[in-house]
C-alpha positions, 0 to 999 in steps of 0.5 A, a space after each residue: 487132086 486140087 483145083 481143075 485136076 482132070 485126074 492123077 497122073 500115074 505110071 508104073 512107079 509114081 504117082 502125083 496127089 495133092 500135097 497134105 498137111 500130114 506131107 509137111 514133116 517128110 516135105 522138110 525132110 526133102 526141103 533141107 537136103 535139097 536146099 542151102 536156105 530152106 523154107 520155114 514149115 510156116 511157108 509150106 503152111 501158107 501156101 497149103 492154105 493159099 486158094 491161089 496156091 497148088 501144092 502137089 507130091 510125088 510118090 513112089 508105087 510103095 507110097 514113098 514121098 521123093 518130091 514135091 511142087 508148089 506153084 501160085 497163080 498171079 492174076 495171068 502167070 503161074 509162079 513155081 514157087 518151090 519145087 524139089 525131088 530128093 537125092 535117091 530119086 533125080 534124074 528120073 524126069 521126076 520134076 518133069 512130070 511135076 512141072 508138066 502136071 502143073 501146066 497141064 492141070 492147074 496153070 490159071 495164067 499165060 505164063 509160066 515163071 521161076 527163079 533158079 540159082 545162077 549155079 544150079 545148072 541141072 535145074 537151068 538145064 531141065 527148065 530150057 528143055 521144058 522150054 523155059 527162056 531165061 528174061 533176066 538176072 536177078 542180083 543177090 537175089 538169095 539170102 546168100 547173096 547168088 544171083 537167079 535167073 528169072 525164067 519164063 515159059 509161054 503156055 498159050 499162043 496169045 501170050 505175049 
């Protein structure tokens, strides 16, 4: 694991690891299926080589890609940059045990940020039973111009 990992998280079918640039060609794979504006390679690259960055895979017990996080710290937050699980393998809990493992493990801020499209109501979903609340709409936000929903959650007592 990267940064402060106490260890691995593993069950009886997947494991987290930390995300290699040898993953990139099967991270796209999973990027361009799951997403109608993709990112580039050269973003993936970025944030592999970003000390702020933690970028992590899920696997399955025969070592097969399915998912993947990228989160930065920003002086007290942690932002979830990208996250995504392929077709086959949601709604197994899988972007539960990434985002968990991300609290857990690497969050450096008070809080933890994301933005999801307005329509993807299984990912707002998912984010609110996790205990995300939404702060605001952002406008045309994506290239195609839909709105996100910026969401937050308080990862300590103090935070405000």
């Amino acid at each position: 694991m990267t940064k402060n990992a106490k260890s691995d998280v593993n069950c009886s079918f997947f494991k987290i690891e930390r995300l290699l640039k040898a993953d990139l060609k099967k991270l796209m794979e999973i990027e361009k299926i799951s997403f109608s504006h993709p990112w580039s390679l050269s973003l993936f690259e970025g944030e592999l080589d970003n000390p702020s960055s933690t970028c992590l895979k899920i696997l399955t017990k025969d070592s097969i890609f399915v998912g993947y996080i990228v989160t930065r710290d920003i002086v007290d937050e942690t932002h979830i940059l990208s996250i995504a699980v392929h077709p086959d393998f949601r709604r197994k809990g899988l972007a539960k045990m990434l985002i968990e493992t991300c609290e857990k493990n690497f969050c450096g801020g008070k809080l933890l940020l994301l933005e999801v499209r307005v329509s993807n109501e299984p990912a707002i979903g998912l984010y609110k039973k996790l205990g995300f609340k939404q702060l605001y709409v952002r406008k045309r936000y994506y290239p195609d111009g839909e709105d996100a929903i910026v969401m937050e959650k308080k990862l300590c007592a103090t935070a405000e």
